[in-house]
N, C-alpha and C positions, 0 to 999 in steps of 0.2 A: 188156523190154517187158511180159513176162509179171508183174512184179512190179508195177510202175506201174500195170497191168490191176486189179489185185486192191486197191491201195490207193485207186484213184478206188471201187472197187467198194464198199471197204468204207466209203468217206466217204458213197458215197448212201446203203447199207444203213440206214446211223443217221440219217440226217435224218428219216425217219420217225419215229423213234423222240421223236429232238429235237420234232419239232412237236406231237407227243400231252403230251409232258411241260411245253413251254411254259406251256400255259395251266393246269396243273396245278401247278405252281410259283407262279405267280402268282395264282391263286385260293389257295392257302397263306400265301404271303405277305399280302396281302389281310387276312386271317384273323385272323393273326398279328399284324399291325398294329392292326386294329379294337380286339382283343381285350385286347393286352395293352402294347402299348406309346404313349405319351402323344400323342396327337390333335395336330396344329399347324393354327391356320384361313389360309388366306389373305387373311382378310378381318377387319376391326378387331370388334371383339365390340361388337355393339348397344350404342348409351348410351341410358339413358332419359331422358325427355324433365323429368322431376321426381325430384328426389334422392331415394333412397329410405328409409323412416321406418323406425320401431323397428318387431320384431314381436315379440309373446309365443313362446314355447316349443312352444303348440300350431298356430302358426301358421309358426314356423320348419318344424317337423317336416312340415305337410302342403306347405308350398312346395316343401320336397326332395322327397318323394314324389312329387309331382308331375311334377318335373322329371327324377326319376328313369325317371319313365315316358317320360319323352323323348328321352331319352339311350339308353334303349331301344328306342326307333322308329327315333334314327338310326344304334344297331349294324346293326339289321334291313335299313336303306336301304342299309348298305354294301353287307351279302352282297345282296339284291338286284340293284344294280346291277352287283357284280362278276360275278353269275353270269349274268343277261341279256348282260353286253358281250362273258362268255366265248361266250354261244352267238349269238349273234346272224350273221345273214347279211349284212346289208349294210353295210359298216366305216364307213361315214358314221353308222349309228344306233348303233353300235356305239362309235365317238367320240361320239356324245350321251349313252350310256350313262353313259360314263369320266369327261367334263365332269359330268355331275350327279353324280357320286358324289363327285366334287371338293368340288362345293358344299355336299354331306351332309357331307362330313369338317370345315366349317366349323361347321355343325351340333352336331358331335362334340364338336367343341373347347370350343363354348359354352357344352353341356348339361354338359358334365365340370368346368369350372371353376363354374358354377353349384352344381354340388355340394358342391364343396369347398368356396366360399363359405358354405352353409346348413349344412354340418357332416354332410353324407347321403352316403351309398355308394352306388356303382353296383349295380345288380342282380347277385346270387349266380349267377343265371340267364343272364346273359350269352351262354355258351359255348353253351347250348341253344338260345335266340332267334336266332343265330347260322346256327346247323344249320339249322332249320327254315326260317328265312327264305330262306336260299342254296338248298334243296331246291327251295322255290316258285318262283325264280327260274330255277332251269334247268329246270322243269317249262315255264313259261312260256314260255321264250325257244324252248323246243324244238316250242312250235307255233306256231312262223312270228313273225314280226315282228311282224305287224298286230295277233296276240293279245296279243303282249310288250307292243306298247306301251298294249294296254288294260287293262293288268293295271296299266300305272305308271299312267295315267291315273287307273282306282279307286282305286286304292292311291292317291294323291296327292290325291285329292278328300277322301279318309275320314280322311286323314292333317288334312287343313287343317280337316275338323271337327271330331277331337278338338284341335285346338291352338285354335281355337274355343271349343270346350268350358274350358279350360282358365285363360283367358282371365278367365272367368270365376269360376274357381274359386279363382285364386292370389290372396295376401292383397293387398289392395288396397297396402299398403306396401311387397310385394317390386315394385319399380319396375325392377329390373336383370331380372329372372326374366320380365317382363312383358314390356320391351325386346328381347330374347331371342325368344321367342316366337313377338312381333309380327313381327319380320324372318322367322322361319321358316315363319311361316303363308303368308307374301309369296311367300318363294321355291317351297312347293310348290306355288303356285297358280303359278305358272311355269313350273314343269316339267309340271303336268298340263296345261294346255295348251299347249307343248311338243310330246308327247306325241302329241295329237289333232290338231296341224299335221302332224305326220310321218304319220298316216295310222293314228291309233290304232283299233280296230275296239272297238265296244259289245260288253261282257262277257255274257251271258247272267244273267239276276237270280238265279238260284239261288247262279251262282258269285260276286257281289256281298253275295249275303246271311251265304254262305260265310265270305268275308273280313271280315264286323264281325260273325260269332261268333267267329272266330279273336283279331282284336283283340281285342274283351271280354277274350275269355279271358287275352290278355297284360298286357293294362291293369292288369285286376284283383288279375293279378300281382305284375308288377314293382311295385303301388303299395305292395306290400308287403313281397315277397323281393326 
């Protein structure tokens, strides 16, 4: 009896243990995934609506750049969402979390093969956009839901501006990069009102203006390293 005593004893002793390290595995994994191993979408990759034309060399180069910067938005949305759904309180927002970040790994998939298309690398930077982002995300999640969700809210509004911006900017002949885009702009206006159905609370404007000096600064980046 005495023995039995000590072996249930030592089963609960670790379930603690287990449930700290759950989501610590899984945020690694996570990680792990974004970072280095090959994106799959669940969803067919945009077609454009007009085949797409010759482009010069300086026009190739700035369409990857471009797109490079995108591909960097949606490593960033990964840890984001991985690190909001590891904190999050209520497991329904917490599966809305998990579902978008599904649809960002679509994202992933498309901005990755668009690269390899125009012959451009992902950013060197990766691994740090990565960090930073995941940081902000469990900053967020860890004041309360309501703020979580207005951080994705922001965040998804500033996101569908620069793909806006972008929009604009890509060679009127990358028609696949354009298509791409177009579908991504779509779904983050989906998710940020998403977001503000579930009961997203209005960010304070410092911490709004916060977040597109931060972007700049990644933008400006990745369009480069």
């Amino acid at each position: 009896m005495t023995q039995r005593k000590q072996v249930i004893s030592g089963v609960g002793s670790n379930r603690p243990m287990t449930l700290l390290l759950d989501p610590v595995l899984t945020a690694a994994d996570a990680a792990l995934r974004t970072l280095f191993a090959r994106p799959h979408a669940t969803r067919a990759m945009p077609t454009p609506s007009q085949m797409p034309g010759e482009m010069t060399e300086a026009e190739r180069r700035e369409a990857g750049a471009l797109m490079r910067v995108n591909h960097v938005g949606e490593v960033c949305a990964q840890a984001l969402y991985t690190a909001q759904a590891a904190v999050a309180r209520d497991p329904a927002l917490r599966a809305q979390f998990i579902e978008a970040s599904h649809e960002e790994t679509d994202h992933l998939a498309w901005t990755r093969q668009r690269l390899e298309d125009l012959e451009a690398r992902p950013s060197l930077l990766n691994p740090l956009w990565y960090a930073g982002a995941f940081g902000l995300g469990l900053i967020a999640g860890r004041l309360g839901d309501p703020l979580s969700l207005g951080f994705v809210a922001e965040t998804e509004r500033q996101v569908e501006a620069h793909l806006d911006s972008h929009l604009d900017r890509l060679p009127t002949a990358d028609t696949a990069s354009r298509a791409v885009v177009e579908q991504m702009k779509a779904d983050e206006a989906r998710h940020a009102a998403q977001a503000v159905d579930a009961g997203a609370a209005e960010l304070p404007a410092p911490a709004k203006a916060l977040m597109r000096v931060a972007s700049r600064v990644m933008t400006t980046l990745a369009h480069r390293i």
